[in-house]
VOBADO-684571 format. One record per atom (N, C-alpha, C): atom name; x, y, z; residue in three letters; residue number from 1. Coordinates in pm, whole numbers, padded with zeros to 5 digits. Layout:
["CA"; [X; Y; Z]; "ALA"; NUM] ...
This chain:
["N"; [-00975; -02461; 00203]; "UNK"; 1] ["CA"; [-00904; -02421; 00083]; "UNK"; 1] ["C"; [-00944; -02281; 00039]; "UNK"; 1] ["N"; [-01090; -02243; 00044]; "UNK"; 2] ["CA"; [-01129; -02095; 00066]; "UNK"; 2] ["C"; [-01028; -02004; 00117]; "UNK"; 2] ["N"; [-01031; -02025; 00235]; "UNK"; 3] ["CA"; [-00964; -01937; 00307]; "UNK"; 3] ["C"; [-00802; -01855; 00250]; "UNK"; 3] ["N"; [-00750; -02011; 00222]; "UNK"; 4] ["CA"; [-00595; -01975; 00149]; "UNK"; 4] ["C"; [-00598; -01892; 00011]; "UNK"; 4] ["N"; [-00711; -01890; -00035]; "UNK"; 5] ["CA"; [-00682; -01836; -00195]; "UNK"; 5] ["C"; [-00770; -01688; -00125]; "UNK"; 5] ["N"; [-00847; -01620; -00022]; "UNK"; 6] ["CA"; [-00899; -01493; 00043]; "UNK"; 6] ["C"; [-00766; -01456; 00036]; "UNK"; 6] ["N"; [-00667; -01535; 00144]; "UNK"; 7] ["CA"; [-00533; -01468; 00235]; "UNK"; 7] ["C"; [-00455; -01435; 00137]; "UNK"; 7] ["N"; [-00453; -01538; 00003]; "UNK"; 8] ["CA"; [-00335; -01511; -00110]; "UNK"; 8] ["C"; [-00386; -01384; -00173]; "UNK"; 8] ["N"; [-00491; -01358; -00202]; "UNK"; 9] ["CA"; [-00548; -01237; -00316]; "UNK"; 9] ["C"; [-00522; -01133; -00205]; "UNK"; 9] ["N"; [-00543; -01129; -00074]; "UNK"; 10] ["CA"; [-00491; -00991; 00020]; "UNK"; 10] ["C"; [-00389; -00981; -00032]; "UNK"; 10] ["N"; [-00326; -01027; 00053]; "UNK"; 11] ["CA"; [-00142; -01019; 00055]; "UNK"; 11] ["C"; [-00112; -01010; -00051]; "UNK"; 11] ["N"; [-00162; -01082; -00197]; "UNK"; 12] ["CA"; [-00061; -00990; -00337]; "UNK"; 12] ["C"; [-00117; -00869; -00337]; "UNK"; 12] ["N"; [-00268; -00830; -00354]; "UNK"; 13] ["CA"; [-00334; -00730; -00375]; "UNK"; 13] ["C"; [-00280; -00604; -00282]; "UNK"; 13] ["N"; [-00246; -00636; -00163]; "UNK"; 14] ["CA"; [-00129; -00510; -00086]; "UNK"; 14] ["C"; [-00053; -00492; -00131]; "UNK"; 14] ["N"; [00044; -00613; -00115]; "UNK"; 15] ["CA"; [00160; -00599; -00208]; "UNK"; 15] ["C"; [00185; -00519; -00330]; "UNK"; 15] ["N"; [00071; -00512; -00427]; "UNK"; 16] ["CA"; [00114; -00480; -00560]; "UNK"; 16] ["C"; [00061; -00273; -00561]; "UNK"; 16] ["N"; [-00010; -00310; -00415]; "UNK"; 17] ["CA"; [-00089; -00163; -00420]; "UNK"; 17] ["C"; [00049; -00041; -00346]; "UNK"; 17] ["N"; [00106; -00160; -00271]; "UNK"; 18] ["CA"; [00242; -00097; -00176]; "UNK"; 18] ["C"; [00344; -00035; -00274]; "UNK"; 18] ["N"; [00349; -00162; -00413]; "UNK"; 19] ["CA"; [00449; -00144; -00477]; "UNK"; 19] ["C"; [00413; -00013; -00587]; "UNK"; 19] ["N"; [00329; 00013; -00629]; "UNK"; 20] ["CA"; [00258; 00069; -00742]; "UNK"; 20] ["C"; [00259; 00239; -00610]; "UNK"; 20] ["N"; [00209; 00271; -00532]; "UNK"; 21] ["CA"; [00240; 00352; -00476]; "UNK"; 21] ["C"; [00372; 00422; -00432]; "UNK"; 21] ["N"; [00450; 00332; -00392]; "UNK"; 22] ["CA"; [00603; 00313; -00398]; "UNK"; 22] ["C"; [00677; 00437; -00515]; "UNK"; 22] ["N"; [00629; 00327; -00652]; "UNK"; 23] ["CA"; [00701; 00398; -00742]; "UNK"; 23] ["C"; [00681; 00469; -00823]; "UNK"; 23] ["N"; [00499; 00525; -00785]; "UNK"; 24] ["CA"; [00454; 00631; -00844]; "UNK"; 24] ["C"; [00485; 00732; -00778]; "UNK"; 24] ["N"; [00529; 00757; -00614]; "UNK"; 25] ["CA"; [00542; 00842; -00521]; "UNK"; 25] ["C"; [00678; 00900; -00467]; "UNK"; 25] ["N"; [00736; 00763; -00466]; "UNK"; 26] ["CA"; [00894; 00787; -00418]; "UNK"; 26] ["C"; [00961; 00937; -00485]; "UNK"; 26] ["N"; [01001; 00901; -00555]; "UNK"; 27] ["CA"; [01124; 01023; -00625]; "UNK"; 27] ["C"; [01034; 01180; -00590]; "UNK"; 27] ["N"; [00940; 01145; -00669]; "UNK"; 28] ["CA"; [00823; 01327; -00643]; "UNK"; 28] ["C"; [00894; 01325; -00451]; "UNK"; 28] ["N"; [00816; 01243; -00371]; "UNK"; 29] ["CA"; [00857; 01266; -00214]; "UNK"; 29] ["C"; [00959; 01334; -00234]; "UNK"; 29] ["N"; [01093; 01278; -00253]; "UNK"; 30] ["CA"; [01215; 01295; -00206]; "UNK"; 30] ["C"; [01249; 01405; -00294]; "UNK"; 30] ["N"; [01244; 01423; -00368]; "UNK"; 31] ["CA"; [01281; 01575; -00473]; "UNK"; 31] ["C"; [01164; 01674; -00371]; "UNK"; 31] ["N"; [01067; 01672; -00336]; "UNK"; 32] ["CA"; [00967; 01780; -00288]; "UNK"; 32] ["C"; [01078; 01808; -00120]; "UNK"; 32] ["N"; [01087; 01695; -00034]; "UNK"; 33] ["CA"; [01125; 01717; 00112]; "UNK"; 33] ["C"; [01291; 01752; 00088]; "UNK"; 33] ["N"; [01372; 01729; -00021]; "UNK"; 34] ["CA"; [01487; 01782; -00025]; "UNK"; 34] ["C"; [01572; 01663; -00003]; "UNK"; 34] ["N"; [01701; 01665; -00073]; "UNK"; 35] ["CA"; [01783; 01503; -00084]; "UNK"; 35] ["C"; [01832; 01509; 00092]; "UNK"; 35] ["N"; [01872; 01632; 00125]; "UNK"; 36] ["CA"; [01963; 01653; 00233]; "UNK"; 36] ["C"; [01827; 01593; 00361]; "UNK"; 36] ["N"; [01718; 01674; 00346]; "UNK"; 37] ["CA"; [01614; 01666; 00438]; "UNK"; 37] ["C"; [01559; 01502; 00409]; "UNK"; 37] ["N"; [01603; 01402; 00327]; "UNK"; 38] ["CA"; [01531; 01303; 00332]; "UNK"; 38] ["C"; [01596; 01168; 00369]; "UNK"; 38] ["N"; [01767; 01245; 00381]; "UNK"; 39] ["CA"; [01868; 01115; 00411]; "UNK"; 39] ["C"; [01868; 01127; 00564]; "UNK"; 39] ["N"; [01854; 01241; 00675]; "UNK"; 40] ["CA"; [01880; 01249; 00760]; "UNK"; 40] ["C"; [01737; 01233; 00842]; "UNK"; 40] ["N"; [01631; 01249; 00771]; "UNK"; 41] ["CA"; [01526; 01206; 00834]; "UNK"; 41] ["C"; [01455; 01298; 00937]; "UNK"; 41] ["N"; [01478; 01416; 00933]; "UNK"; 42] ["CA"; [01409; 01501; 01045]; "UNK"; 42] ["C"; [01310; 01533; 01003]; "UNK"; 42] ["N"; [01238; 01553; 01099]; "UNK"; 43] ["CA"; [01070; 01522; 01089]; "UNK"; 43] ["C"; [01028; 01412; 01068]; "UNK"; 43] ["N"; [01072; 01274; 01040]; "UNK"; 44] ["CA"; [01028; 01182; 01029]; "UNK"; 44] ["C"; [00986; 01146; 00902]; "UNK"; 44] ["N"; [01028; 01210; 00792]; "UNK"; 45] ["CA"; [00953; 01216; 00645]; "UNK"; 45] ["C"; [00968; 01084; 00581]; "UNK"; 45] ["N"; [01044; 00984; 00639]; "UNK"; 46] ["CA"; [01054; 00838; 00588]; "UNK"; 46] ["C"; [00985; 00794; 00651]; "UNK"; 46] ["N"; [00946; 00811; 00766]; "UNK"; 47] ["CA"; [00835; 00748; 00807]; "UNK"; 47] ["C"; [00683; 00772; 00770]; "UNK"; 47] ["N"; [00683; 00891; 00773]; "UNK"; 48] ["CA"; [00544; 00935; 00680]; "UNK"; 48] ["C"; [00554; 00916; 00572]; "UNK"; 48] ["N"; [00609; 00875; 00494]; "UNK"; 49] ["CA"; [00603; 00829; 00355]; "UNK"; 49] ["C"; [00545; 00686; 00382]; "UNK"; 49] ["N"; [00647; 00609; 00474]; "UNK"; 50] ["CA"; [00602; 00454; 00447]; "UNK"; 50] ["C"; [00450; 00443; 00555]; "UNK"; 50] ["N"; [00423; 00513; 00639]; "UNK"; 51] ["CA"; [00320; 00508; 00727]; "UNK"; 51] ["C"; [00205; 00534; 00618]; "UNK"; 51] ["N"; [00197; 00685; 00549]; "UNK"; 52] ["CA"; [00101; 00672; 00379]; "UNK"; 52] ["C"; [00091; 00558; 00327]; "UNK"; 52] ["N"; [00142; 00526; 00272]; "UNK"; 53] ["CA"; [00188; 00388; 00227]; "UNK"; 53] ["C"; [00115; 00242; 00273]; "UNK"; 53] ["N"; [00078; 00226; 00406]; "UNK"; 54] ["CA"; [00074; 00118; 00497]; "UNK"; 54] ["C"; [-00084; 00134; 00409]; "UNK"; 54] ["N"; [-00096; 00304; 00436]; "UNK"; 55] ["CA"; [-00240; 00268; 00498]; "UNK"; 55] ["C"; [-00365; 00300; 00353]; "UNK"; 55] ["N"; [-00247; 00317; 00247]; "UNK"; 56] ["CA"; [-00312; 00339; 00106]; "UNK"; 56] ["C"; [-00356; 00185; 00078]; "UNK"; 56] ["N"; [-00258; 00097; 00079]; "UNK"; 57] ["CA"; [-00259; -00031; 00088]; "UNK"; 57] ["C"; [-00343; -00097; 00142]; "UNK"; 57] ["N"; [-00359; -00099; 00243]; "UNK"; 58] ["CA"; [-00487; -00129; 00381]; "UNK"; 58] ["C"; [-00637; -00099; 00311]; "UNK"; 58] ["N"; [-00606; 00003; 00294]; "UNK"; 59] ["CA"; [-00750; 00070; 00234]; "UNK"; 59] ["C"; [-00818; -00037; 00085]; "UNK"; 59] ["N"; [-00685; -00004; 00016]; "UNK"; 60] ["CA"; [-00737; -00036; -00145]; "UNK"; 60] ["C"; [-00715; -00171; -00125]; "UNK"; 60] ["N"; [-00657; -00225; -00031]; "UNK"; 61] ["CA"; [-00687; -00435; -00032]; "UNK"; 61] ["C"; [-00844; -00433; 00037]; "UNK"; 61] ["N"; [-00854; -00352; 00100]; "UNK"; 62] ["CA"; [-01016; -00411; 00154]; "UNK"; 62] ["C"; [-01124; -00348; 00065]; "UNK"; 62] ["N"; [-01066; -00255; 00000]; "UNK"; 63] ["CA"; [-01172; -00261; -00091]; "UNK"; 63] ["C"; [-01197; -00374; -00209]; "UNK"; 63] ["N"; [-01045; -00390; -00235]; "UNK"; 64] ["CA"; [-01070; -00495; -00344]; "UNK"; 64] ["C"; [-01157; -00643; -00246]; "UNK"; 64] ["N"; [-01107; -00666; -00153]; "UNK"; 65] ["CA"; [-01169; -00732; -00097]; "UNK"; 65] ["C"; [-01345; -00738; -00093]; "UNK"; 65] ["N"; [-01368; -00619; -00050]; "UNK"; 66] ["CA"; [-01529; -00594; -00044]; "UNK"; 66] ["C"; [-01588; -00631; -00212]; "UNK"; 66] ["N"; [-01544; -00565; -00271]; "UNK"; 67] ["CA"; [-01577; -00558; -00419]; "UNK"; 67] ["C"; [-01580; -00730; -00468]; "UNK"; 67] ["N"; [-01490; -00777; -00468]; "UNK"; 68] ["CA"; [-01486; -00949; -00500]; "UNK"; 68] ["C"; [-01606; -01027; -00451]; "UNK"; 68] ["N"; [-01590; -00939; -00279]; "UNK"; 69] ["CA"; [-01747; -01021; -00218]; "UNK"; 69] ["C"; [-01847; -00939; -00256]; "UNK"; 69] ["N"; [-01901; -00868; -00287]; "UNK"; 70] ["CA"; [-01977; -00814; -00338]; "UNK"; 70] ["C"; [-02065; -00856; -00492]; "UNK"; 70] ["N"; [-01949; -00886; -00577]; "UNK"; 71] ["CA"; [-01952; -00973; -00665]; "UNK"; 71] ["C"; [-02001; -01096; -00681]; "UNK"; 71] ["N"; [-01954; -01094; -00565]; "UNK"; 72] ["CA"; [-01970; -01283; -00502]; "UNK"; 72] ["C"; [-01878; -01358; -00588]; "UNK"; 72] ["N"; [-01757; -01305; -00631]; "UNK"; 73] ["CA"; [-01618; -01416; -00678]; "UNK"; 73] ["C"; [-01513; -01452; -00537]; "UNK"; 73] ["N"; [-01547; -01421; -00405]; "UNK"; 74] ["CA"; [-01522; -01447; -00314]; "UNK"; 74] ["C"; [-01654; -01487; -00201]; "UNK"; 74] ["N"; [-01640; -01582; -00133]; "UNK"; 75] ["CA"; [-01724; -01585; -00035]; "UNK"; 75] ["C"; [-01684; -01660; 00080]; "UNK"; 75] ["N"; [-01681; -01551; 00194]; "UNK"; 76] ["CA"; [-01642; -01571; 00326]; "UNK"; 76] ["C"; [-01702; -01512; 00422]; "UNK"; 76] 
């Protein structure tokens, strides 16, 4: 039963870090790379946006992760 409430606090804790990045970042992106330069995608700038993204997420769930165990309000 451990285990399921670790996997649940990841997965929202990405989730909410994906989303919160999302919509602090989006519009600034796309106004900075240009509407024309961001629908057609050259250079890949949608992908480097969501690839940022992956790995802001990644980062700040394992930290929250570490931090909980650290705490010891998680233990695994």
């Amino acid at each position: 039963m451990e285990k399921i409430w670790i996997i649940t606090i990841a997965i929202v804790s990405f989730l909410i870090l994906n989303f919160l990045f999302y919509k602090s970042l989006y519009d600034y992106v796309k106004k900075e790379v240009g509407e024309r330069m961001w629908k057609i995608g050259i250079g890949g700038n949608k992908f480097y946006f969501w690839q940022s993204s992956l790995f802001f997420s990644t980062a700040g769930t394992a930290l929250i992760l570490y931090i909980l165990k650290w705490t010891k309000v998680l233990n695994f």
